[in-house]
N, C-alpha and C positions, 0 to 999 in steps of 0.2 A: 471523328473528323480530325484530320490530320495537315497538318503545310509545314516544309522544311524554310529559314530562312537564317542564311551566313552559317551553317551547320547546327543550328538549335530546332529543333523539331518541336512543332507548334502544336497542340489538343487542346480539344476544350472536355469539360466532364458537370456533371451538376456538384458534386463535393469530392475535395480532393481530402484525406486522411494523411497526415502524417506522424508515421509513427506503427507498427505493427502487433503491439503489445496488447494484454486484455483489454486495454479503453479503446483504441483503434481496430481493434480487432471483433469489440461487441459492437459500436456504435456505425463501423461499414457493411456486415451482413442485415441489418435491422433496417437501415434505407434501401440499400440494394435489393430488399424485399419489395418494398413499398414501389420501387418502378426506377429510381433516381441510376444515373449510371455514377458510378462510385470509385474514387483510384485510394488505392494505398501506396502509399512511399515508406517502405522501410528500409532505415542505411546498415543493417545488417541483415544477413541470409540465416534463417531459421534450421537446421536446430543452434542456440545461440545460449550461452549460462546467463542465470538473472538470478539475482538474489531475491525473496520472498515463495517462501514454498508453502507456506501455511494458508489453508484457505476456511472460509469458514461456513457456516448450513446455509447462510442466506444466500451463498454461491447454487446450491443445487438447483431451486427451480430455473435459473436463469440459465444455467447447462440443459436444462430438459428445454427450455425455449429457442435454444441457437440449435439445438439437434445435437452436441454433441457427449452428452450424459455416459452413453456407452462407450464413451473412448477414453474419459478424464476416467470413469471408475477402473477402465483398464489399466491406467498408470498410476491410479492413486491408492498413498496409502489411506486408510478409513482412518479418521478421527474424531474418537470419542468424546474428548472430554480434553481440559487445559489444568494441568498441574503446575499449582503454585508452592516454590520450594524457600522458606527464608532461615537464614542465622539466626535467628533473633525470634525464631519459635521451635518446639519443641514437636511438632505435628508437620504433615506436609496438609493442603488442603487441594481435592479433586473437582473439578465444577463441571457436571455432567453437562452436555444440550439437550439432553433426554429433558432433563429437570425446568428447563426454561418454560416460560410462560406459553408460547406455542411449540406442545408436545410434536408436531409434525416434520420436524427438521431437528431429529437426534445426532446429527454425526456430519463432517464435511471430511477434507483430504486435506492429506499433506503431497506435494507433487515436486519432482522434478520441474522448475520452471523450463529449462530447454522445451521437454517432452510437452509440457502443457503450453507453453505460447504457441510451439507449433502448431497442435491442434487446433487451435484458434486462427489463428491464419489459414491453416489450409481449408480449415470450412470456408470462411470469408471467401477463397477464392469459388469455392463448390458454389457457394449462393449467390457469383455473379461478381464479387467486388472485381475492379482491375488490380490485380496486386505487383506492385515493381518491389523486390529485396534486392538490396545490393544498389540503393538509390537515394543518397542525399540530400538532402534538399537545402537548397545555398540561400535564396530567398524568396523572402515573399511580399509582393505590392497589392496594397489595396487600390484602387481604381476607382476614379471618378463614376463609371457607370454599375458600381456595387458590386463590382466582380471582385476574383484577385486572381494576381500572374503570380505562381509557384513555378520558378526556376529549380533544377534538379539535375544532377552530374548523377549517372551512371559509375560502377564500379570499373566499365570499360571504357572512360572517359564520354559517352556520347552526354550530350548535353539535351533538354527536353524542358519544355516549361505548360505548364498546362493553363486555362483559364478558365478556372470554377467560379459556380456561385456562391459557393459556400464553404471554408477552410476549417478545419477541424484542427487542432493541435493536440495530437495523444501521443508528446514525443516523449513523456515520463520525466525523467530525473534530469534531459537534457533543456528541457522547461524553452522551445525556439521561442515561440511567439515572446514569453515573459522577457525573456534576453533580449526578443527587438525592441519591445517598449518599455522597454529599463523599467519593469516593476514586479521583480522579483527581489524579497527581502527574507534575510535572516527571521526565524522566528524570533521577537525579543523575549516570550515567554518557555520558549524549551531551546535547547541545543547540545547538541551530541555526535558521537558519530559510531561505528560498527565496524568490530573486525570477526571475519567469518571464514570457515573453510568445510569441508565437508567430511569424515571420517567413515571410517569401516570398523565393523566390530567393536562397535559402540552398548554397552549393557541398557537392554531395553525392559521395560515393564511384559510382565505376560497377559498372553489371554486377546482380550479384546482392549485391553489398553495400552498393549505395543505401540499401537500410533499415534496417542497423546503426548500434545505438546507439552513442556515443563521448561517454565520459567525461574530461573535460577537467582533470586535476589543475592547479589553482593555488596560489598564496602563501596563501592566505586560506578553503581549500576545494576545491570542486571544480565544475564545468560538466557541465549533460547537453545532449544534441544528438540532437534524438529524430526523424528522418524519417518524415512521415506522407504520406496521397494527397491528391494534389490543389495540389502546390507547397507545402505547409502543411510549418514546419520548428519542432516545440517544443525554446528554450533557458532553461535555465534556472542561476541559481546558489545553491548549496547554500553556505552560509558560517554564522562563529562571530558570537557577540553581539558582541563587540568591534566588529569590522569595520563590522555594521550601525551601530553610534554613528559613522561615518567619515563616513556619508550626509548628515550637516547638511542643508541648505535644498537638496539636491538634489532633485528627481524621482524619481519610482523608476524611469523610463525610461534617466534619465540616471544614476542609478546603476549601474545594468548595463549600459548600456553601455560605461560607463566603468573599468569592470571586466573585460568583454570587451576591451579595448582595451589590459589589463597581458597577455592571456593569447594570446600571437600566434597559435599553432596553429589558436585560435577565430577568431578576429580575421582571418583569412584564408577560411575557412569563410563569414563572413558577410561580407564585404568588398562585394561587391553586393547585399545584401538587404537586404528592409525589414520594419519593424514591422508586422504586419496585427492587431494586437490591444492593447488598454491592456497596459502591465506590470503584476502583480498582486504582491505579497508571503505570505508566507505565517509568523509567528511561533509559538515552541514548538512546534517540529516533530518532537518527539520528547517521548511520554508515555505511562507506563502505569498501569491502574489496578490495586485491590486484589485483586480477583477478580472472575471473569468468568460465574458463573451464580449463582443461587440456586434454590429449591427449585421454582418455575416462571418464570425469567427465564433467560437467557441474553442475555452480549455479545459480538457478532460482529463480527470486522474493526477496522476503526479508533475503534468505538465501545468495544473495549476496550482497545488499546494500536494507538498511532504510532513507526513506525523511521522512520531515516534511508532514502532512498529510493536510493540509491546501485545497488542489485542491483534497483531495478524488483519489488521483491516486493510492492508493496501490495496491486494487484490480484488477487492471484494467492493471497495469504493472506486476504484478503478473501469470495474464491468458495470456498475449501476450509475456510472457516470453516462458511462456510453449510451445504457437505456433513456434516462432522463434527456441528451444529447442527445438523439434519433427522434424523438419525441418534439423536441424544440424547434429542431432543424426541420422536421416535415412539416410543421405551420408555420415556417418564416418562409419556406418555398409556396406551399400553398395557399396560404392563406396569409399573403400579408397584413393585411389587416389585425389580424391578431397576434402579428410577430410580436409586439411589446408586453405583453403580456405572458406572454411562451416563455419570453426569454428571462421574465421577475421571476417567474415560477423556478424555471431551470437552475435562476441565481440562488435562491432558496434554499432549492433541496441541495445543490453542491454546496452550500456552506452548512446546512445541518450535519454531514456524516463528519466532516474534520472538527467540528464545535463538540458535539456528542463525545466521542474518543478523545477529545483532549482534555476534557474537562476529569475524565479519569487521570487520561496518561500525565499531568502535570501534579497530580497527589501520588501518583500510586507509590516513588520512595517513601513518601512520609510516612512514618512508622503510627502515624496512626490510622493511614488508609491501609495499612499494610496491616495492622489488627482487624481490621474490618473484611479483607480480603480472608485471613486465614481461619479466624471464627466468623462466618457469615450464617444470619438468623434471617429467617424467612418470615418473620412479623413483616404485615400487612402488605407479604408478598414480594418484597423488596430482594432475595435471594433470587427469584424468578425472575423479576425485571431486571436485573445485574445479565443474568445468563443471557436472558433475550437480547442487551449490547452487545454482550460477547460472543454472541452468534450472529450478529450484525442483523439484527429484527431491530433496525430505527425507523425504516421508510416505508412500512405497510402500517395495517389498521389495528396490529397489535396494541392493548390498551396498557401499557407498561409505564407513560408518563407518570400520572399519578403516585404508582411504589418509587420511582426515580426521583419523584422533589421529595417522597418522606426521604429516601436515602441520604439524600445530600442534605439533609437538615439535621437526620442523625450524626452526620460527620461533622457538619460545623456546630452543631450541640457538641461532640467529642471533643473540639477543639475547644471550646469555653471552661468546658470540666477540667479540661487538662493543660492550662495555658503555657504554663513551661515549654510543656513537650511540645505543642505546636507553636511555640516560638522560635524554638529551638531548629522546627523541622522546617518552617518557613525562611529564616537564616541559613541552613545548610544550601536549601534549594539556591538561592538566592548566588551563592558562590558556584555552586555546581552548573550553574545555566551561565557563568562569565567568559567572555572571549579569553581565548588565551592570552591574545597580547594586551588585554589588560594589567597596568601597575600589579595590583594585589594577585595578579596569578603570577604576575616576570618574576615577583619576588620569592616566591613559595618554592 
């Protein structure tokens, strides 16, 4: 249904999506099933670059559930296992998924993001969503009768506003909704940012571990090393605000590589290769906001909260947002009655995956989470419940809690034995997580 008025073209739709990425792009085919008519807004046209290429096992079955399994393996490279590489040990250490606590999900991909958000979207449209790329969206009004008005500019200037029941925000890193209701904050516990490019003739592992990822502990953070197809090798560096103010009149090519060049293990890795892509940066890489629904809105993915990408989970909390969100959103349409309760649950599971991962990603420097990482023992299974995070097993009936509170008891035991060092490591963090324009960084 359609009406023009003063050149804004009027629709109505049951949920509008904005945003065409993994969260909007799992959570519009999964209603569009159910019956609901469904638009997408995304303000760029696919194929498009996105940083986040690493995906992990708890991604397959939900690729066998959208249908598109046969097209991500087309593009993707297979990955085995995540290699941990540190200064400050003598060994590298390999963490199969084969090994994890559910043997059934040995391996995920590393992907080209262009090539694999496409494929996402273009199914979305296969299954019915309405898809608009190359369509903005300026604002959005909640309404006295529980609707919302989603105003949207065209890349050809026409103008369109739709009126849904229901608003989805899976705009990622652009976070709309959180920026309309000023509740989007700084993590006060992590903060960083990432400069990234893509290389050629990059030295790979052989075999079948070509396309394990390898994490590059440095002085300053840490390095990803992301093999993809096609000679395509994503590196990237994950570092504190301090460090970036070191970058002066540099490049940001020349930044990193000159950083690559403290880190040898890297630095041998890419000893032949070359840049095939600009270097990009990426600031405030870590943010979450106030709450993530309201009584017809939901925020999915990065449009509600940003981690450290260390464990590769973005994508992967990203698409199982969407599931959880499709799920919430068909009993607030149908069944209101039970909208408030849909929507506790929904709150739930989206703050379990960023709790889970951060409670890692904010020890993993510390040199004594980094002993634990690189000699890991499998008493009372706890090596196995590690892999099963790392292969993103937190939201099914996998029984891994249990090895996870021994682990963490093992590490704050380690921390008691060794009070120095985790004084030490606790104080380090402490500076490394500081705004830049803080006094004690202006001075440094």
């Amino acid at each position: 249904m359609k009406q023009q008025d003063h050149g804004v073209e009027r629709r109505q739709c049951d949920v509008l999506v904005i945003g065409g990425g993994p969260a909007g792009s799992t959570v519009a085919p999964l209603l569009a099933e159910k019956g609901y008519r469904v638009v997408m807004l995304e303000k760029a046209r696919h194929p498009r670059f996105h940083i986040g290429e690493s995906l992990l096992p708890a991604n397959l079955p939900l690729f066998e559930r959208l249908g598109v399994a046969d097209e991500v393996k087309a593009v993707g490279m297979e990955k085995w296992g995540a290699e941990f590489v540190s200064p400050y040990h003598d060994t590298t250490q390999v963490f199969h998924f084969a090994e994890a606590w559910d043997k059934s999900m040995p391996y995920a991909y590393q992907v080209k993001r262009a090539e694999f958000d496409e494929i996402l979207i273009r199914n979305a449209a296969r299954k019915g969503v309405e898809v608009h790329e190359g369509c903005k969206v300026d604002a959005v009004d909640f309404l006295p009768d529980d609707t919302a008005a989603v105003r949207a500019r065209h890349d050809d200037g026409r103008e369109t506003e739709w009126q849904a029941r229901f608003v989805v925000d899976a705009s990622g890193r652009d976070t709309f909704l959180a920026h309309r209701f000023q509740m989007k904050h700084r993590n006060p516990r992590h903060n960083s940012s990432a400069v990234y490019g893509h290389f050629a003739h990059a030295r790979r592992h052989a075999g079948q571990a070509e396309g394990n990822i390898t994490i590059f502990w440095f002085e300053h953070g840490w390095f990803w090393f992301i093999p993809m197809m096609n000679d395509t090798t994503s590196v990237g560096m994950v570092t504190w605000p301090y460090h970036m103010k070191t970058k002066g009149t540099r490049s940001l090519q020349q930044f990193l590589l000159d950083n690559v060049a403290t880190c040898p293990a890297l630095a041998q890795r890419l000893q032949d290769a070359q840049l095939m892509t600009q270097v990009e940066a990426t600031g405030n890489f870590s943010y979450v906001s106030e709450r993530n629904h309201g009584a017809n809105y939901l925020l999915l993915g990065d449009a509600y909260a940003f981690i450290d990408p260390v464990f590769s989970s973005g994508v992967w909390l990203a698409m199982n947002s969407g599931v959880i969100g499709a799920e919430a959103i068909d009993t607030c349409l149908s069944n209101p009655a039970a909208a408030p309760a849909a929507l506790k649950r929904f709150d739930a599971l989206m703050r379990r995956g960023p709790s889970q991962f951060s409670w890692f990603i904010y020890r993993v420097t510390n040199p004594i989470m980094r002993d634990f990482f690189m000699y890991p023992k499998n008493i009372f299974r706890v090596k196995e419940a590690l892999l099963s995070v790392l292969a993103g097993d937190i939201f099914g009936k996998t029984p891994i809690w249990r090895s996870i509170w021994i682990f963490k008891a093992l590490y704050y035991l380690a921390n008691l034995i060794q009070p120095r060092r985790a004084f030490m490591g606790w104080k380090r963090r402490r500076f490394n997580i500081r705004r830049v324009d803080d006094p004690a960084l202006t001075n440094t």
